[in-house]
C-alpha positions in Angstrom: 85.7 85.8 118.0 87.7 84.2 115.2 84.6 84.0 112.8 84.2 87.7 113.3 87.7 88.9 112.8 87.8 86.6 109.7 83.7 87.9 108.0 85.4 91.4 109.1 88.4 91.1 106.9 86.4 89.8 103.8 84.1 92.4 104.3 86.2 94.8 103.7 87.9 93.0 101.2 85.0 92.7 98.9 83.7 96.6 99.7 87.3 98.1 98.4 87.3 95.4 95.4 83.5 96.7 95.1 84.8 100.3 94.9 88.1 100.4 93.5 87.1 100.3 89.7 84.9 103.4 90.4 87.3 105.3 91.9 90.5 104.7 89.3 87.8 104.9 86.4 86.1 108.1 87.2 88.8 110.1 88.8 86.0 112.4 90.5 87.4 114.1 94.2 84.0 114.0 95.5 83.3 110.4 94.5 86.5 109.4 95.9 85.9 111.1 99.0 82.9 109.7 99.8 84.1 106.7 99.3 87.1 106.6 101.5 84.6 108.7 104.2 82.4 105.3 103.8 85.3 102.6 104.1 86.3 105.0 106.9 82.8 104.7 108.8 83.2 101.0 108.6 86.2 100.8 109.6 85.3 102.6 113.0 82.1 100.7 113.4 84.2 97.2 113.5 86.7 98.7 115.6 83.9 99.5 118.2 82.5 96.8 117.6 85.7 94.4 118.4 86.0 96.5 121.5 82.8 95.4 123.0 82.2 93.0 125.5 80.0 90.2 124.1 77.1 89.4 126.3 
């Protein structure tokens, strides 16, 4: 469970470091959106996914 918890957080380190010259360099409102509607989605998905029982 450790492993997980710890790929999880540098996941989504490396997806905002990914994204966060984009957002600050374009200063688009849809971009941005989608964007934080994406980190959002993953953000969910590992919290379901930490919620599961493993098999």
């Amino acid at each position: 469970m450790t492993i997980k918890i710890l790929a999880a957080v540098v996941a989504v380190a490396l997806l905002l470091a990914y994204f966060a010259p984009m957002v600050f360099k374009m200063n688009d409102a849809a971009l941005t959106s989608v964007i934080v509607i994406g980190i959002v989605v993953m953000l969910a998905d590992l919290w379901y996914t930490f919620r599961q029982e493993e098999d």
